[in-house]
N, C-alpha and C positions, 0 to 999 in steps of 0.2 A: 504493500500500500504506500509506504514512504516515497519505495521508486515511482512510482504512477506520480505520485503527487510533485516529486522534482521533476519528472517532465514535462508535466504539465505547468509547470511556475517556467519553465526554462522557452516553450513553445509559446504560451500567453506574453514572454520577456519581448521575444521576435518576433510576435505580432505587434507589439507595442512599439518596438525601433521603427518595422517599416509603415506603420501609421504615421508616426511620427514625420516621419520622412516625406512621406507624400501632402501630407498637411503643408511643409515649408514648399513645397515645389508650388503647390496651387497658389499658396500666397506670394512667390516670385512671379508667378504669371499673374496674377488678378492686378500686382503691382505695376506690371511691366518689366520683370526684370531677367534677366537671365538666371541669377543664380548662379555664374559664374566668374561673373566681373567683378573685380577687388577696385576699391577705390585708392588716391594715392594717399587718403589719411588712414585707411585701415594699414596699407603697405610700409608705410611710414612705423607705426606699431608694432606691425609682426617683426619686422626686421628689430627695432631695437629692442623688444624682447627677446628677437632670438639672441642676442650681445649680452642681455642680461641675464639668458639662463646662461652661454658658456661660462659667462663671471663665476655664478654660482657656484656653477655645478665647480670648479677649480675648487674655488674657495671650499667645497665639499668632501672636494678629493682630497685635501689639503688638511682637512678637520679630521677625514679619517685615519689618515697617515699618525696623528700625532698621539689620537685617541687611544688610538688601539697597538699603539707602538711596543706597549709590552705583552704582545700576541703571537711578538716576529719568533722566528727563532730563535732559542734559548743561544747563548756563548759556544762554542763550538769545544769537544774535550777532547779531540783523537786529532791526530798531525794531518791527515788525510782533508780533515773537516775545514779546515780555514779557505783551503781550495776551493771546495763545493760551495762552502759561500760567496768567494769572490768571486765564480760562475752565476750564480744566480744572481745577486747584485749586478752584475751587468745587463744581464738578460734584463732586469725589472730596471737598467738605468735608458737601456735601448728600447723597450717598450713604454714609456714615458715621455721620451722625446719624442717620437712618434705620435705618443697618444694628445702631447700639448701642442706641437707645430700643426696635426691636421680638424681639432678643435679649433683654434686661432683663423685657420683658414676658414674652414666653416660660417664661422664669425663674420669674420672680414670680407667675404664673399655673400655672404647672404645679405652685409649693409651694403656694400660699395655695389652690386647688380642690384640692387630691388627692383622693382615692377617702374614702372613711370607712368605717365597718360598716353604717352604715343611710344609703346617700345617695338624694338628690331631687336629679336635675337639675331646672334650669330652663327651662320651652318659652319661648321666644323667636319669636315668627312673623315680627314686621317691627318695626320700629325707623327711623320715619321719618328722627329725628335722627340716628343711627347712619352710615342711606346719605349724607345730604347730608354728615356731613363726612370721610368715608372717600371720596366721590367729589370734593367739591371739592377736598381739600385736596392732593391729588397734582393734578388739575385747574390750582391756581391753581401752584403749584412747577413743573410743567412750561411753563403757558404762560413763568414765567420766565424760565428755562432759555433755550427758543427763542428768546424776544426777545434774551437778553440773545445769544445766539448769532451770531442773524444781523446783529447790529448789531457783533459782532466781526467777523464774516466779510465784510460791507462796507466795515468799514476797512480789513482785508490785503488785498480788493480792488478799491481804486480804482482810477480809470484810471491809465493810465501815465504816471508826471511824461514831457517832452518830454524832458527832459534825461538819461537812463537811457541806459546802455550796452547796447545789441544783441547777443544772444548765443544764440546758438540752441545748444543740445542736443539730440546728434542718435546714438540706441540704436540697438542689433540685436545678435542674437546674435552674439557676447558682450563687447559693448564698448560706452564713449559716446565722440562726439568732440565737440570744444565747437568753435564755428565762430563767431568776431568779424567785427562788419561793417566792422572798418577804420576809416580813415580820414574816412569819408563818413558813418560810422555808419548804415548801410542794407546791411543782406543781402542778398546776389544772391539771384534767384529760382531755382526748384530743378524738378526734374521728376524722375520714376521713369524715366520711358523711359534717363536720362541716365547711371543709373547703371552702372559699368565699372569694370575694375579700377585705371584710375588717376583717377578721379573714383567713389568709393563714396559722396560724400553725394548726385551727381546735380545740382551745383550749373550752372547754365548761363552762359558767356557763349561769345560766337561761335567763337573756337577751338574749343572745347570742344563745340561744337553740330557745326562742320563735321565734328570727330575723329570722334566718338560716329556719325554719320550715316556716314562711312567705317568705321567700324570694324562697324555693321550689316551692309555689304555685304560684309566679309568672313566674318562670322558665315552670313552668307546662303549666300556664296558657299561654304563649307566644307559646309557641311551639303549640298549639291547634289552636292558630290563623296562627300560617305558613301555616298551612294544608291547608287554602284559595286559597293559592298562587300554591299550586302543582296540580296535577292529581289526582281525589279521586280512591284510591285502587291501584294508582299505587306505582312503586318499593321508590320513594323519603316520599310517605305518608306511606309505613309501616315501613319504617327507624322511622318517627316521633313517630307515632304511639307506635315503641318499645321505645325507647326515651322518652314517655309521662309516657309506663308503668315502666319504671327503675326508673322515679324519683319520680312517687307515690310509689312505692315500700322503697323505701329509706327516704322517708317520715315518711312510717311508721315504719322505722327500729330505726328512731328518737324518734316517737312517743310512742313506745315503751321503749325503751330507757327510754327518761321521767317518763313514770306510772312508770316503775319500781324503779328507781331511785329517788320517792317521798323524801325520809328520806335521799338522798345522801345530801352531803353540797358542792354544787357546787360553792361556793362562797370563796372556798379556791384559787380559777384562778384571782377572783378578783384583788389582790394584786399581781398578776406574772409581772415583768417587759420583755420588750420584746428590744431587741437591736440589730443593726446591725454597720456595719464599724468596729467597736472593742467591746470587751468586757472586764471589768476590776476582777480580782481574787487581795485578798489579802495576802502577802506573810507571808510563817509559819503558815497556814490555810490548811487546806486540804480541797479540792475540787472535789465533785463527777460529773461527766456529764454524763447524760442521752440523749442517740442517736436516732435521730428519721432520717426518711427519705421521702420526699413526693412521689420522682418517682422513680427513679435507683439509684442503688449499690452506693453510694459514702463510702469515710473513712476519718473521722476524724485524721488528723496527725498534731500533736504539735513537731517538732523533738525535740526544745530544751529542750522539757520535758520528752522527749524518751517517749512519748504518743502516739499509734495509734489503733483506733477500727472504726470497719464497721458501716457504716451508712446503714441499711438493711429498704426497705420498708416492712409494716405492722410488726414490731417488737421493742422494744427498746432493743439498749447494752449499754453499761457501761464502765467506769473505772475512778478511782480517782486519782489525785497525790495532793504533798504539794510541793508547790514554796516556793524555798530557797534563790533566786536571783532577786529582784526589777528591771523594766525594766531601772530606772536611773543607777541602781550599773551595769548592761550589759553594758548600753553604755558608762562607763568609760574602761570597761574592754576591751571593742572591739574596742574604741576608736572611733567611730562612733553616732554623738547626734541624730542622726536620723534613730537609732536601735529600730527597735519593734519586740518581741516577734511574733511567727505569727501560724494561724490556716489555714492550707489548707486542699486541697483535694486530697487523693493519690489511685484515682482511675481514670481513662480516663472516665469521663463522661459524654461527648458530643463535639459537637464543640467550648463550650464556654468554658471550664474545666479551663483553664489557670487563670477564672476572681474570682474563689470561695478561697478564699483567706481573711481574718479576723484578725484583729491588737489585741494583745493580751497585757494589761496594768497588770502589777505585780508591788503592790503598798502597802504603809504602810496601816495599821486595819483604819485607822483616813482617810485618803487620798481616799480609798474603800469606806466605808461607807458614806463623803461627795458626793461622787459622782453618787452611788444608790439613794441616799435622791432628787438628782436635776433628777432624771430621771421617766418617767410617767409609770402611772398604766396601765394595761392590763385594765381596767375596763374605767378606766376614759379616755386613747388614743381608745378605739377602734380600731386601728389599728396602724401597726408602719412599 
């Protein structure tokens, strides 16, 4: 009923406009008039309004600029960052100039051509000089642009110094956990099959493979005794049934896995630490993270480190920076003690997206390291 009713309000709106409409025409004609002839004191008007709204509108853009100035981007804390700002600062200094010279024009053209009592436009067919530099000249500003771009974009991403802290980042609704390679500085390897409720990143070393491979066979075995409970041959027991064959299947994709992997050293996961609510990097270190994803598209976004890469299911991405900035010298600078660093999510990833959010501690070599030392092993927590 509601919808009827807003169509009905919206059709009655448009029969109203062209009532309206027709009411002014007849009253142009009963007067004598066309209806389309501007006189030179209306013309006189519209033009310097239109001078008065460019004014404005400056004077607007100009209010907004100053208003909302602590909106811009936070300080920049990673070496890479100060770059990506003087990138965009340009970009926003060449988009301004632009956007004031052909405002200005506008202006000045709308007063200096007005309308007159007796006018003669000017036919115009082609203007060879006109096209060359209306096409070059955004032609040569843009090739700018991209060079200078991607020559930014190759310096945030060189390869990885050797000496970079390991640290993977690992989403899913609705959480990140951050996962250190220890001691040995090398990440255990991972696998989806692996994941369980006391192993949720799926990280693999041989404990963890035998469990995982038992605890199949009781997923298997349980589901075999549901079938009691249903219809034999009907539509709920060939659900099970596929269900009993997916996870034998998957069993053996583990098991295979294994044989093959005899000579691997899966005991490099042993020593990964696994942490959630924050994670600590230490500063004047470079810092590599390695992205994983359990279910949907999430993105990794650090703004203050001008850091962001996709968190993709079944693939790992990347990127490294080095923090310049300790989260205590931030919050002198921001003037706020209860400033953290932070790692969110900058993709809508569910109804909970709001909660995937992560305190980011940038701290002295000494301060980093006491604090890895008080924190447990992927081997020895089993889960975290």
């Amino acid at each position: 009923m509601a919808s009827f009713l807003i169509f009905l309000v919206i059709v009655l709106g448009i029969a109203a406009i062209v009532q309206v409409i027709r009411v002014f025409e007849i009253s142009n004609f009963l007067q004598g008039e066309d209806g389309i002839s501007v006189s030179p004191r209306e013309t006189n008007s519209l033009r310097i309004s239109l001078v008065l709204f460019v004014a404005g509108f400056f004077a607007f853009f100009i209010y907004l600029w100053v208003a909302y100035k602590q909106y811009f981007l936070p300080e920049s804390a990673s070496e890479h960052g100060a770059a990506i700002d003087t990138l965009l600062n340009f970009n926003f200094l060449i988009i301004t100039i632009v956007f004031v010279i052909t405002h200005i024009l506008l202006a000045y053209f709308s007063y200096r051509y007005a309308n007159t009592v007796s006018p003669k436009a000017t036919f115009v067919t082609h203007n060879n000089k006109l096209e060359l530099i209306w096409t070059s000249a955004p032609a040569v500003v843009l090739a700018i642009i991209i060079i200078y771009g991607l020559t930014t974009w190759n310096s945030a991403m060189l390869d990885t110094p050797d000496d970079s802290i390991n640290i993977e980042l690992y989403a899913r609704q609705f959480d990140w956990t951050a996962r250190y390679a220890g001691e040995d500085n090398v990440l255990g390897k991972s696998n989806y099959l692996m994941i369980s409720a006391t192993n949720p990143l799926g990280i693999i070393n041989e404990t963890k493979l035998k469990e995982r491979l038992s605890e199949m066979d009781a997923e298997a075995a349980e589901l075999e005794a549901s079938r009691a409970e249903v219809y034999p041959g009907g539509k709920t027991d060939m659900e099970i049934l596929d269900k009993i064959a997916l996870k034998k299947k998957q069993k053996g994709r583990l098991e295979q896995m294994y044989a093959q992997g005899e000579n691997e050293d899966y005991s490099v996961a042993d020593d990964d630490i696994l942490t959630k609510v924050e994670f600590h990097i230490p500063v004047g270190k470079p810092v590599n993270f390695q992205i994983r994803s359990q279910d949907v598209i999430h993105s990794a976004f650090m703004p203050h480190f001008r850091a962001q890469m996709n968190a993709v299911p079944g693939m790992i991405t990347n990127f490294y920076f080095t923090p310049i900035i300790t989260t205590d010298e931030m919050r002198k600078k921001v003037g706020d003690p209860n400033f953290n660093y932070l790692l969110l999510c900058n993709k809508i990833c569910g109804t909970a997206h709001y909660n995937m959010q992560m305190n980011i501690i940038v701290e002295s070599e000494a301060d980093y390291q006491k604090w890895l030392s008080e924190q447990k092993k992927f081997f020895v927590a089993g889960t975290n």
